[in-house]
C-alpha positions in Angstrom: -17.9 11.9 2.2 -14.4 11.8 4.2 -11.3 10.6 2.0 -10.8 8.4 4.4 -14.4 6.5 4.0 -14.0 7.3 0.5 -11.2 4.6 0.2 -14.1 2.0 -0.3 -15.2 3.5 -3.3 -11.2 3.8 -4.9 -10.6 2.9 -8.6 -9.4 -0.2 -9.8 -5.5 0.0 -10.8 -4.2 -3.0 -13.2 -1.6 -4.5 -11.0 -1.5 -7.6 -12.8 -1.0 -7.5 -15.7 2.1 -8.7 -17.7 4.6 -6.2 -18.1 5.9 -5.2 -22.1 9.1 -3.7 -22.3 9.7 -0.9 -24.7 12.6 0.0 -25.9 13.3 3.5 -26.7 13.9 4.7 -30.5 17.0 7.5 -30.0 16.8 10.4 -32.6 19.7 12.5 -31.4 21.7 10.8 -28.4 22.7 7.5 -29.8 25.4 6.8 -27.4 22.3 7.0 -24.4 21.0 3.9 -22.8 17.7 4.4 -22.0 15.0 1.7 -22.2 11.6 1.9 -20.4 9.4 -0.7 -18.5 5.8 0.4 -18.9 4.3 -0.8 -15.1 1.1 0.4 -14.6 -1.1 3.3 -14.3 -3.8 5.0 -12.1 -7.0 7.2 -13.3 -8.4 9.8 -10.7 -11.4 12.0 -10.5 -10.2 15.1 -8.1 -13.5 17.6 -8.5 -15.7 14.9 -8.5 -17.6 15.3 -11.9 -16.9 11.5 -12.8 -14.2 12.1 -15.0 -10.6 11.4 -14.9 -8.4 14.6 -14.4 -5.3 13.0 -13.1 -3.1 10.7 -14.0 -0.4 8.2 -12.6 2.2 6.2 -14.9 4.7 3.9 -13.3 7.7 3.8 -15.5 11.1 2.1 -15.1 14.3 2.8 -17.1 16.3 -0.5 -17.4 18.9 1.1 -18.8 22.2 2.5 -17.3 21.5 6.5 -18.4 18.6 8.3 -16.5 15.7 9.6 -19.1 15.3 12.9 -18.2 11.0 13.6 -19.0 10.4 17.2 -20.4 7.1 17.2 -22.1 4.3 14.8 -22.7 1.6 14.5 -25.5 -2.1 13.3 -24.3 -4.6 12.4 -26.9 -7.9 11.0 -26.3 -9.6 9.3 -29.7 -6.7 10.4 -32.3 -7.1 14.5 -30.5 -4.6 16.4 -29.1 -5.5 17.5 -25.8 -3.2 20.5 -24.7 -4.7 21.4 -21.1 -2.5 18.2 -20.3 0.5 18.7 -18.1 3.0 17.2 -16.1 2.6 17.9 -12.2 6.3 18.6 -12.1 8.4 20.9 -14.7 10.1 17.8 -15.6 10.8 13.8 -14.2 13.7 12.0 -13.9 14.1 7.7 -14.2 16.8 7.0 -13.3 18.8 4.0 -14.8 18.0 2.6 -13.7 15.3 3.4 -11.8 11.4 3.6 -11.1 9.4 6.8 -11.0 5.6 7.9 -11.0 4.8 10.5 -14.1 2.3 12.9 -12.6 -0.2 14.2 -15.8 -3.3 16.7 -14.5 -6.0 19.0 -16.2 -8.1 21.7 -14.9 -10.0 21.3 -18.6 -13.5 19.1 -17.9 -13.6 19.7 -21.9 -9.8 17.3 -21.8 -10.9 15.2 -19.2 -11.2 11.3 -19.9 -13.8 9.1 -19.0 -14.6 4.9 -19.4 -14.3 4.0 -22.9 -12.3 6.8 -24.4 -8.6 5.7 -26.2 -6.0 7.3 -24.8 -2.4 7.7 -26.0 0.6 8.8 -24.2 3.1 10.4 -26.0 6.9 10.8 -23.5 9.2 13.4 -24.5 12.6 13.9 -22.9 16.9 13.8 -24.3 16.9 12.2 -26.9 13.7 10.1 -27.4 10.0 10.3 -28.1 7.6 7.3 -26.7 4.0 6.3 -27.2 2.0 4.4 -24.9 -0.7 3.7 -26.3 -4.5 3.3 -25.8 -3.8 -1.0 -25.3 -2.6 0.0 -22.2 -3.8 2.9 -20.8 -7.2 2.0 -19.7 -10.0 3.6 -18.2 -12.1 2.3 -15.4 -15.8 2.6 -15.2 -15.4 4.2 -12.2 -13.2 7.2 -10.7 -12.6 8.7 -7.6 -10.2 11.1 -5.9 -8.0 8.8 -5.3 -5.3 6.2 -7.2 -5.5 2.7 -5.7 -2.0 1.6 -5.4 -3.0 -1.9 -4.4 -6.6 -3.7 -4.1 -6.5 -7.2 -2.6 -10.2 -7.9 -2.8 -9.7 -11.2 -4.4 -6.5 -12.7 -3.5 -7.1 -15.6 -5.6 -6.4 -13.5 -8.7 -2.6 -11.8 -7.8 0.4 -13.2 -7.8 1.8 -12.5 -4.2 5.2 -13.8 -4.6 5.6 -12.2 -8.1 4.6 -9.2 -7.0 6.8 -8.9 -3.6 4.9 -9.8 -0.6 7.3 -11.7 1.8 7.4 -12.8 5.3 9.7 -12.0 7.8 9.8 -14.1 11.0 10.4 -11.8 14.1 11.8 -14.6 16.1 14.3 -17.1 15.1 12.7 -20.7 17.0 9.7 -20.8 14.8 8.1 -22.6 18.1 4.7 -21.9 16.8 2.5 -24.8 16.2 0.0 -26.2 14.0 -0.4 -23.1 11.6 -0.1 -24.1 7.8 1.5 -20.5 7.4 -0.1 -17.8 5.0 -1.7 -18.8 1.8 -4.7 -18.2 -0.2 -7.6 -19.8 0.4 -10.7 -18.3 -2.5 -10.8 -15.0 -2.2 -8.9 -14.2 1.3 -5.6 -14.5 2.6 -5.4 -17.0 5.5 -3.4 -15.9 8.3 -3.1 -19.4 10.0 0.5 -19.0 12.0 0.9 -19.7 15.5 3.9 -17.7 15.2 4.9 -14.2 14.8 5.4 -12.6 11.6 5.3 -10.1 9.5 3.5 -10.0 5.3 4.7 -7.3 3.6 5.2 -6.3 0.0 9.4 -6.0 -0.9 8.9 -4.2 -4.1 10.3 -0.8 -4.8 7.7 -0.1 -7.4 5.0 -0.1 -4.4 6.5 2.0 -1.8 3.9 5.1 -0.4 4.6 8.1 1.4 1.0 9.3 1.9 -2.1 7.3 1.8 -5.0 5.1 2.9 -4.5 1.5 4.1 -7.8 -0.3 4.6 -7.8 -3.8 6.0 -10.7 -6.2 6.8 -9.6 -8.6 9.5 -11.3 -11.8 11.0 -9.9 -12.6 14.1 -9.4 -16.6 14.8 -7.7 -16.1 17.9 -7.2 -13.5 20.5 -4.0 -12.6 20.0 -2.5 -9.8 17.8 -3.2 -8.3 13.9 -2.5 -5.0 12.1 -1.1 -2.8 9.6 2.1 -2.2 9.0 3.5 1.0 7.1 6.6 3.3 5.5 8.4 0.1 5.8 12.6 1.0 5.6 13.5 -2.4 6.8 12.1 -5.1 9.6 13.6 -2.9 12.0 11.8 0.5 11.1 8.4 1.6 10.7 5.3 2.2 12.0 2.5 -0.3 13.3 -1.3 0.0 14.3 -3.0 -2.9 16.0 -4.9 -4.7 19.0 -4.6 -7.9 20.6 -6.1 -9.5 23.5 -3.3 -11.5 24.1 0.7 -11.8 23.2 1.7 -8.8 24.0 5.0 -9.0 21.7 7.2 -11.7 20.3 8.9 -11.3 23.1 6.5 -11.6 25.2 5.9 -14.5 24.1 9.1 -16.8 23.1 11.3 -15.6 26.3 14.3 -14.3 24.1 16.9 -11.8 24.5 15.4 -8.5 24.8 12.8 -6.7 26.4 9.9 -4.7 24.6 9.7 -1.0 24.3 12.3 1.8 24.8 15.0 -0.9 24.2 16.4 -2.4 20.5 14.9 -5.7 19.6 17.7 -7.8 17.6 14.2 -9.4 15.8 12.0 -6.4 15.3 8.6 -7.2 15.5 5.6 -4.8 17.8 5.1 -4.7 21.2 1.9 -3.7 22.8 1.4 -1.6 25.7 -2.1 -3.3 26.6 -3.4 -6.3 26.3 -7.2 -6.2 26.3 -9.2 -4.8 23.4 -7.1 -1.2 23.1 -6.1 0.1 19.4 -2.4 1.0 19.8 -0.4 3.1 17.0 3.6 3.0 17.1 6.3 3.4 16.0 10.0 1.1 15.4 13.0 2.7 14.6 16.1 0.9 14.8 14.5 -1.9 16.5 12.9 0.1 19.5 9.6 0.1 19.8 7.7 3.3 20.7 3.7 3.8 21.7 2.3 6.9 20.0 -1.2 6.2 20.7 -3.7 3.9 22.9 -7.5 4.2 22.6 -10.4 1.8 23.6 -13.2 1.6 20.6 -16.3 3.8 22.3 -19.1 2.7 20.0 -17.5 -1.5 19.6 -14.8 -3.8 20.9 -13.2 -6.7 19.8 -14.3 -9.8 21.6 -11.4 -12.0 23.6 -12.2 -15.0 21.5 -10.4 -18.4 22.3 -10.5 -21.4 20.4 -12.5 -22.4 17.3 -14.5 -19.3 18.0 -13.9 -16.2 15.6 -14.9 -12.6 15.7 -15.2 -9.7 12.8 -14.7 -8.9 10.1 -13.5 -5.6 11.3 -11.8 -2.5 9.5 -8.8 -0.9 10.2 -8.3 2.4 8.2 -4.9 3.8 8.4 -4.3 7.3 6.9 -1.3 9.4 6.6 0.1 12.3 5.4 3.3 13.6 6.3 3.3 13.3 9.6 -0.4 13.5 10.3 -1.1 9.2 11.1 -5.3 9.2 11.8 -6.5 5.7 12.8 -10.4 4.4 12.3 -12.6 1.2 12.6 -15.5 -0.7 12.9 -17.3 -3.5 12.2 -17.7 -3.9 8.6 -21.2 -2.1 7.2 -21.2 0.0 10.4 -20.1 3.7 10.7 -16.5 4.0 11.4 -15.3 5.2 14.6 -12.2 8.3 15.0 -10.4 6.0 17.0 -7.0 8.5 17.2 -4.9 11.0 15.7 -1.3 11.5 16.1 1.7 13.3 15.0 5.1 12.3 14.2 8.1 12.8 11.9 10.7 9.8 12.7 9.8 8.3 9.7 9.1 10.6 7.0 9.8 8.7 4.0 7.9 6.4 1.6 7.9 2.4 2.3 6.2 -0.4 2.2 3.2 -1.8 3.3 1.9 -5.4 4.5 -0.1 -6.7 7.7 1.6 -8.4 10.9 0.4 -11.0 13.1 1.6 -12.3 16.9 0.6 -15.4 16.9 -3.1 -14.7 16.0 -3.7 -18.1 14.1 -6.6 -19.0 11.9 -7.4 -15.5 11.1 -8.2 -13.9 7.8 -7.8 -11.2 5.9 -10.7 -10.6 3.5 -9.8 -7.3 1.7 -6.2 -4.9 1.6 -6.5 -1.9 -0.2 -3.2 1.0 -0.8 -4.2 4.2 -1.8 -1.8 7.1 -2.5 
C-alpha cells in the first residue's frame, strides 16, 4: 500500500480535548520560569507490526524561560522501558513556545499497543514531569503515520476554538445568497458565492511535510482546493480545478491582473478553466502555475445550478520540495495526476481549503497527516 493511499487508514489523534496546564515543580533552578501546556499526542506504527513505535507529544512552555528537554522516561503498566529515546539529542520550548517531542523504539518487546498505560516522564534544567497514562492514550488502531488533524465529523470540533478562519480575497463581498461556511451534521458547508479562503491560524498546527486528503462535493462549477505551508494570505501553495471563475479577479473586475503580477488580495488564479487539476504556487501575492493535468481515468462534470457532482478526493503530499498530487472519485482507485518540484516555500504552515465562488459545495472529510 502507498503512504499516500495509506492516509485513509491514519490514526485517530485527540484534538479535542480540553487542555490541563501543568505546572512544573523546580528542584534546582528556582529563579526559572518554566510551565508546560500538555496539547496532544500522536501514536505510530512505522514497521507495520500493529504496534506503536513512535511517538508525538505537543508541548507548550507558557512561561518566559525555554525548558531545555534532555532525557525522557517511558513506562508502559508501572515498567521501565529503556529502548525509549528521543529522536533528537535534546528539545527545546521555548517560552514561550510550542514544540513536537519526538520518542522512537526499535524494541517490538517496548512497543505499545491499545489498552496498555503509559506514562511519560520529561527531564530537562531544572525539572522532572510526568504525563501520565490519563492522557496518553492509545488508539485501537496504528499506522505509519500521525494524524495531525481528522475532520471526519465536523459536528464534533470546535473550528473557531481551534483556529480555522476565513480570509476574504476581495474586499466588495458582492457574492450572493451564500449563508457562508458552517456546519451542517457531519460536513462542512461551503455555501459562499464569494471567494475565500478556510484555513486553520494556529501555530500548534503548522506542517512542513505531509498528506492532505479532502473529499469535496461540488455545488457549482466554479473553483475548490487545498491550500498548504500557509506563511500568510499572500504565500503559499494551492491545488485545485474549476470550471469556471478563473480567479477572484477574474471575477470582481478589481485592480490587478492574475498570474506573474502581485495581487493586493491574494487569492489563486487558474490557468484553465475546464476540468484541469492545477498546482501553484503564491509568493508575495504573485501567483505562479507549477502544474496542469487533465484527469485520464475521470473528470469533473461542468455542473450548473441545483445540480451537484462528487464526492471526489484530492490527495496532496509533500515532502520537502517533492508536491505529488492524486484523485478520484471516492471508492475508486486514485489516479497520479502530477508530480512537481519546488523550493520557494520550504517552511512549515498551515493548512485549510479555498473556494472561488463555488457555492453550495461541501466538504465531507479533511484529514493532516505529518
Amino acid at each position: 500500500m502507498s503512504p499516500v493511499i495509506a492516509v485513509i487508514l491514519l490514526i485517530a489523534l485527540t484534538i479535542a480535548a480540553i487542555a490541563i496546564i501543568f505546572t512544573i515543580t523546580r528542584d534546582t533552578l528556582d529563579d526559572k520560569n518554566i510551565s508546560l501546556l500538555y496539547k496532544n499526542h500522536a501514536v505510530a506504527d512505522r514497521d507495520g507490526d500493529e504496534l506503536g513505535d513512535l511517538i508525538l507529544l505537543d508541548v507548550r512552555n507558557i512561561g518566559t524561560d525555554d525548558a531545555e528537554v534532555s532525557e525522557v522516561i517511558l513506562t508502559r503498566n508501572g515498567i521501565a522501558m529503556d529502548s525509549w529515546v528521543m529522536s533528537e539529542s535534546s528539545y527545546t520550548v521555548a517560552g514561550p513556545g510550542t514544540t513536537i517531542i519526538s520518542l522512537e523504539t526499535v524494541s517490538a518487546s517496548d512497543a505499545v499497543n491499545f489498552g496498555h498505560e503509559v506514562t511519560i516522564t520529561i527531564i530537562g534544567n531544572g525539572f522532572s514531569k510526568i504525563f501520565s497514562s490519563d492522557d496518553i492514550t492509545i488508539p485501537d488502531v496504528l499506522s505509519g503515520l500521525a494524524v495531525f488533524f481528522e475532520g471526519v465529523d465536523f459536528s464534533q470540533i470546535n473550528l473557531a476554538e481551534m483556529g480555522w478562519v476565513e480570509y476574504q480575497y476581495t474586499n466588495d463581498h458582492s457574492g450572493g445568497g451564500g449563508k457562508g461556511i458552517y456546519v451542517s451534521g457531519p460536513d462542512l458547508i461551503l455555501d459562499e458565492n464569494d471567494d475565500v479562503l478556510y484555513y486553520v491560524l494556529n501555530d500548534d498546527f503548522k506542517v512542513k511535510n505531509g498528506i492532505i486528503s479532502a473529499d469535496f462535493v461540488y455545488g457549482d462549477n466554479d473553483g475548490l482546493g487545498i491550500a498548504f505551508r500557509i506563511i500568510d494570505e499572500l504565500n503559499y501553495y494551492w491545488v485545485g480545478l474549476t470550471h469556471n471563475h478563473n480567479g477572484p479577479q477574474a471575477r470582481h473586475g478589481e485592480t490587478g491582473t492574475s498570474g506573474g503580477a502581485a495581487n493586493t488580495f491574494g487569492g489563486p488564479f487558474f490557468s484553465s478553466d475546464d476540468g484541469a487539476f492545477e498546482i501553484h504556487k503564491i509568493v508575495n501575492g504573485v501567483d505562479t502555475e507549477l502544474g496542469l493535468v487533465y484527469p485520464t481515468t475521470f473528470s469533473i462534470p461542468n455542473i450548473v445550478g441545483m445540480s451537484t457532482a462528487g464526492p471526489y478526493r484530492f490527495i496532496i503530499s509533500f515532502n520537502d520540495n517533492t508536491l505529488s498530487f492524486q484523485s478520484a472519485p471516492v471508492g475508486n482507485t486514485l489516479e497520479e495526476i502530477f508530480t512537481v518540484t519546488d523550493s520557494s516555500l520550504p517552511d512549515a504552515g498551515y493548512f485549510g481549503v479555498f473556494s472561488l465562488g463555488c457555492d453550495d459545495s461541501v466538504l465531507e472529510q479533511f484529514t493532516v497527516s505529518a
